[in-house]
N, C-alpha and C positions, 0 to 999 in steps of 0.2 A: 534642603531648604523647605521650609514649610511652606504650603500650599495655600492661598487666598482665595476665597468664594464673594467673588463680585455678582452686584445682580444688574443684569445687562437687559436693556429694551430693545426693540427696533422693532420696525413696519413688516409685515407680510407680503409686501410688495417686491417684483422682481428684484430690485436695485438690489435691496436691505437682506433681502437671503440670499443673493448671487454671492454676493460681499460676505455675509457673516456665516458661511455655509460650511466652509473650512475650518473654522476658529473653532465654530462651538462641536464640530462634531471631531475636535481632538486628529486634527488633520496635519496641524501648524507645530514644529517641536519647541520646547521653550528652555535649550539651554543658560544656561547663565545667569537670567532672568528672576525675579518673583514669579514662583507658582502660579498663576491663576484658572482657575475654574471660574464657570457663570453658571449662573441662573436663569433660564432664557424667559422672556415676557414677550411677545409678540401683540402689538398694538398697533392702531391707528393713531396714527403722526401729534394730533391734536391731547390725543389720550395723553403721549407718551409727552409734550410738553406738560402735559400736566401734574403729572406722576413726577417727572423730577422736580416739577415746582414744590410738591408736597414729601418731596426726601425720599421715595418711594423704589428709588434706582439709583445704581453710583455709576451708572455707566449708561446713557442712551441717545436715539438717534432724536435730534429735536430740530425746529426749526430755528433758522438764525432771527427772524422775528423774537421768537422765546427766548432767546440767549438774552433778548435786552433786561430781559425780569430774572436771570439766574447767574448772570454774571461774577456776581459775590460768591457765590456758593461753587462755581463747576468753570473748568475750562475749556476750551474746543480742541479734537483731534487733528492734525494737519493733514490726515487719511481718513478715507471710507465715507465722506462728504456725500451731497449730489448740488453742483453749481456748473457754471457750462455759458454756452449759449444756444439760444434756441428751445430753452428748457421751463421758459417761463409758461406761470399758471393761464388759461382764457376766462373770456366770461364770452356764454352762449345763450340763448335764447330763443322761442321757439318762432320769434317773429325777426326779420335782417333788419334791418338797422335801425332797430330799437333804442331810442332817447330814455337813458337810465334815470334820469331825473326822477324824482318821486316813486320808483319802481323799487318791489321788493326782490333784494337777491341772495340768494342761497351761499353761505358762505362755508369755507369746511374746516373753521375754528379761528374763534375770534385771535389765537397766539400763533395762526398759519405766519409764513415769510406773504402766503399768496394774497392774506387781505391786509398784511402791511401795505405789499404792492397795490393793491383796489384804496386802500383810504391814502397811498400818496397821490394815484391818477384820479380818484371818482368823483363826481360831482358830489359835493356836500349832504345832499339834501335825500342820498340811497338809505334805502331799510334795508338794516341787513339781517339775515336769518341764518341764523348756526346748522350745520346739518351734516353729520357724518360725510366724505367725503363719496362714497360711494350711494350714495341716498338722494344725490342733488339734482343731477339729471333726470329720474325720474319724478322728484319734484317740479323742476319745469315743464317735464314732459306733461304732468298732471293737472298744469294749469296751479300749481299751488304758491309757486312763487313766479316772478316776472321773466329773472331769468337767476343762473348760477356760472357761480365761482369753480372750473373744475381745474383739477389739479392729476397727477399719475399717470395712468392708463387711460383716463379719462378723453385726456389729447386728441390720442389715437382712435378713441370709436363714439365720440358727438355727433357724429354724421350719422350714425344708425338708429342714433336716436330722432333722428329729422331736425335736430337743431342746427344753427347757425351762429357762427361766430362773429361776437362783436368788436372787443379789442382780443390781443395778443399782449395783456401785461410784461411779460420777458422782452418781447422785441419794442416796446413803449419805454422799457427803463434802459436796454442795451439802446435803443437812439439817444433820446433823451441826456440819458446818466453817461454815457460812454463807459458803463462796466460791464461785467460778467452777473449775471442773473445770480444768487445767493441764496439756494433753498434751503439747503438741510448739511448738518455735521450732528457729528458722534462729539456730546460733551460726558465730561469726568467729573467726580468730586477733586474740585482742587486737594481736599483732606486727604487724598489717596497716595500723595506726596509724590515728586521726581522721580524713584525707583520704579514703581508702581507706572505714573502716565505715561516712561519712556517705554517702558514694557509693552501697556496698551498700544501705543503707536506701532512698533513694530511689529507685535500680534495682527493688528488691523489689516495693515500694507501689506503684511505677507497672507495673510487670507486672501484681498482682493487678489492679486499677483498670481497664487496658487487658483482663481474662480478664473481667472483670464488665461491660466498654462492649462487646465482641465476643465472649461466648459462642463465637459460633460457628467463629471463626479457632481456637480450642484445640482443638474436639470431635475431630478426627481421632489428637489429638496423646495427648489424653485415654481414646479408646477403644484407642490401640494397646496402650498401658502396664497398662491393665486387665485382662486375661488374658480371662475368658469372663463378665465382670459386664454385666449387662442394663444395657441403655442406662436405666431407669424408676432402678435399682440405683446404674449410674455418679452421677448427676442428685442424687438423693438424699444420698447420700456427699458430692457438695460444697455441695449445700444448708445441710447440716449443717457441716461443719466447715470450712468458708471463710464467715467471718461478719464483723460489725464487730470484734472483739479480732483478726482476720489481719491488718487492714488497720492497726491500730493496739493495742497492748498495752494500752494505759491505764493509770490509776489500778486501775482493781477488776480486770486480769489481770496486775498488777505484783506486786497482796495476796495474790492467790490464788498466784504462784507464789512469792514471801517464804514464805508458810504452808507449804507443802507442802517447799520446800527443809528451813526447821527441824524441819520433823516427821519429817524423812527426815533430819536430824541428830538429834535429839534419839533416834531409833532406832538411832543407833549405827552408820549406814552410810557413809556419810562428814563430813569436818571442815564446820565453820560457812562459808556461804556469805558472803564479803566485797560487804557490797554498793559500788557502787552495778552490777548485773550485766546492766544492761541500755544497749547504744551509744545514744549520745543522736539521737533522730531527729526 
């Protein structure tokens, strides 16, 4: 069977190389299947909505915010996700219970899931400021914006920044909304047809599967991509957002992201998402 070269995104961050750790380094066998090879792109989250926005990838990790602008074009993997609870994006600051009103906040891409979530809860009247995600803490720290939007690893070490936390976005929409927080999936080119996305799905699943039977086969792959996060930090970060919804969407991260797509229509940001927008796995 002839062999297909897909060109595949995802993040540096623990979750996205835990996960994709196996697939690409030819770990996973692909009996039966179409052939596939990748082309690996490792990017920040916001890049990598972008890059499928502009045709750029036929395979990558994006936010469900961004699915509302590529839905026509790409479908979602029912694996290799990060959605959950407890998993939602903060906003911190370097003063406690700072009134956001009028204040400028550092955000870490205007097609994040995290400032869907900040323009469903924020007061109207926030400046917001785009800023790599990894850049935004020490822009508050700096005194350059009022406070930020952080998202990842980030969670885990705001405190050492001397900041303080003002909401907890994820636990605002899990009261609230009664669903599951809905950050990030692996979408496809629809064009890549049945054969092809049922392939991906099972490559996917059995990657994660094989990152969770061997730990340790990934950790190198893991700490390369992490820039200077503490091994206690890295550990952490996929504890948390590599869970039972990566391994499979379900039923209640199928709702949770239906909810958050129409509320993100019903906003005015982009058209009604056509379901059914997840590849059958």
């Amino acid at each position: 069977m002839e062999a297909r070269t897909l060109r595949l995104g995802y993040s540096p961050c623990p979750n996205d190389t835990f996960i994709f750790h196996a697939l690409v380094h030819g770990l996973i066998p692909q009996p039966g299947t179409p052939q596939l090879n990748f082309d690996v792109e490792l990017a920040d989250v916001e890049a990598l909505n972008l890059k499928a926005d502009d045709g750029a990838l036929d395979v990558a990790k994006i936010s469900y915010h961004a699915y509302g602008y590529l839905a026509d074009r790409y479908v979602l993997l029912p694996t290799g996700g990060a959605l959950g609870q407890g998993v939602g994006p903060l906003v911190v600051a370097r003063e406690p219970g700072l009134d956001l009103r009028g204040k400028r906040v550092a955000i870490p891409g205007g097609r994040t899931t995290a400032n869907l979530l900040l323009r469903l809860w924020q007061p109207e009247d926030v400046s917001l400021v785009e800023l790599r995600y990894d850049k935004i803490m020490p822009a508050v720290v700096a005194g350059e914006v009022d406070a930020g939007l952080i998202i990842h690893e980030s969670r885990f070490t705001y405190p050492q920044y001397g900041l303080h936390q003002l909401v907890d976005l994820g636990a605002w929409w899990e009261g609230d909304v009664g669903e599951l927080v809905p950050l990030g999936a692996i979408a496809a080119r629809r064009s890549l047809g049945t054969a092809t996305l049922t392939a991906l799905t099972r490559l996917v699943r059995a990657s994660l599967e094989y990152a969770w039977a061997n730990p340790e086969a990934s950790a190198a792959y893991v700490e390369q991509h992490a820039q200077e996060m503490e091994p206690s930090v890295r550990q952490r970060h996929i504890d948390l957002y590599v869970n039972e919804y990566s391994r499979d969407v379900g039923a209640a991260g199928a709702s949770a992201a239906r909810e958050l797509l129409a509320r993100g229509h019903h906003k005015g940001l982009f058209d009604p998402v056509t379901e059914p927008f997840f590849a059958v796995g």
